[in-house]
N, C-alpha and C positions, 0 to 999 in steps of 0.2 A: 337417506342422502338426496333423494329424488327432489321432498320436499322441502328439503334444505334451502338446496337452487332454486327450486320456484319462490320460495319467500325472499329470497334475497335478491331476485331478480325484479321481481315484485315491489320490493324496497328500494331498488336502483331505479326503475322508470319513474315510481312515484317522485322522487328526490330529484330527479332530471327533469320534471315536468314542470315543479315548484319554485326551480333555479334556470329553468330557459328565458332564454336573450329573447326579447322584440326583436324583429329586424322590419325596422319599418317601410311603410309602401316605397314605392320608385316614383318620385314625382313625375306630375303630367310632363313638362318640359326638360330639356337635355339638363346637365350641372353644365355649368361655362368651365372651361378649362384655360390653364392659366403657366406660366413659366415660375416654377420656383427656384432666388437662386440664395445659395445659403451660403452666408459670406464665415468662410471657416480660417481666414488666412487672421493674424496677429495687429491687423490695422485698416482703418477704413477702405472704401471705395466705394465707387461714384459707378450708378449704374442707371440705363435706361432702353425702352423695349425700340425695335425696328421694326417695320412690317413692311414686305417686296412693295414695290411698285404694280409691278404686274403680275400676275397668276402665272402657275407652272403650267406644263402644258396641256394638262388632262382639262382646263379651263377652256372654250372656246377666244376668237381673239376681242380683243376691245373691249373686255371686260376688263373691271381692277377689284383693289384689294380694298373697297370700303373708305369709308372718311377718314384711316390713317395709312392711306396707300403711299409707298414711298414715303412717310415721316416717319420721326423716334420723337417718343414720349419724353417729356424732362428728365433732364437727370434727377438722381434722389441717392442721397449721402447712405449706406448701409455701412451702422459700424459693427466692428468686430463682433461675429458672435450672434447675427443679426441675419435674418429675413428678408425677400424681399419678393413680391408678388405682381406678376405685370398686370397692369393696370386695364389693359386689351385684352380680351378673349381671342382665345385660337378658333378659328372655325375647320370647317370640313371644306376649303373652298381652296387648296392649293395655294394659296398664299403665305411665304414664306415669316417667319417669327426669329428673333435672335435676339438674346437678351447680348448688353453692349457693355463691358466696365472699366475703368480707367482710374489710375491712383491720380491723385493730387498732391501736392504738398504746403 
């Protein structure tokens, strides 16, 4: 019985070793993070990203929020069933992000 289990154990590492995953390196620099919003409702809409004006307050003052400080991104038609990816990265800088959506008719 003993060596039952060794052989079979034996046969399970081999077989696990032959069928393991890569999991590949961590790139040198961060992934960029991103707002996804997943338009699940039965008909269009029209959506687009905001970024604060100003940083919260873990930010020293007179600092801002980068080249889209206080603006929103274009709108962009998401139809039914559809995806949508903001265009801006989120950073680590206390600057606020809000994806924005609105029907049309």
């Amino acid at each position: 019985m003993y060596i039952l289990t060794v052989l079979f154990l034996t046969l399970v590492s081999v077989l696990s070793l032959t069928n393991a995953t890569v999991i590949p390196n961590f790139p040198d620099s961060a992934p960029s993070i991103h707002l996804v919003l997943n338009n699940n409702c039965g008909f269009d809409v029209w959506v687009r990203q905001g970024v604060a004006a100003e940083p919260g307050a873990r930010m020293g003052k007179g600092e801002n929020c980068g080249p889209m400080s206080g603006k929103d991104t274009e709108e962009v038609k998401v139809s039914a069933g559809q995806k949508f990816i903001t265009p801006v990265p989120i950073l680590e800088d206390s600057c606020g992000h809000s994806g924005k959506s609105k029907l049309r008719r």
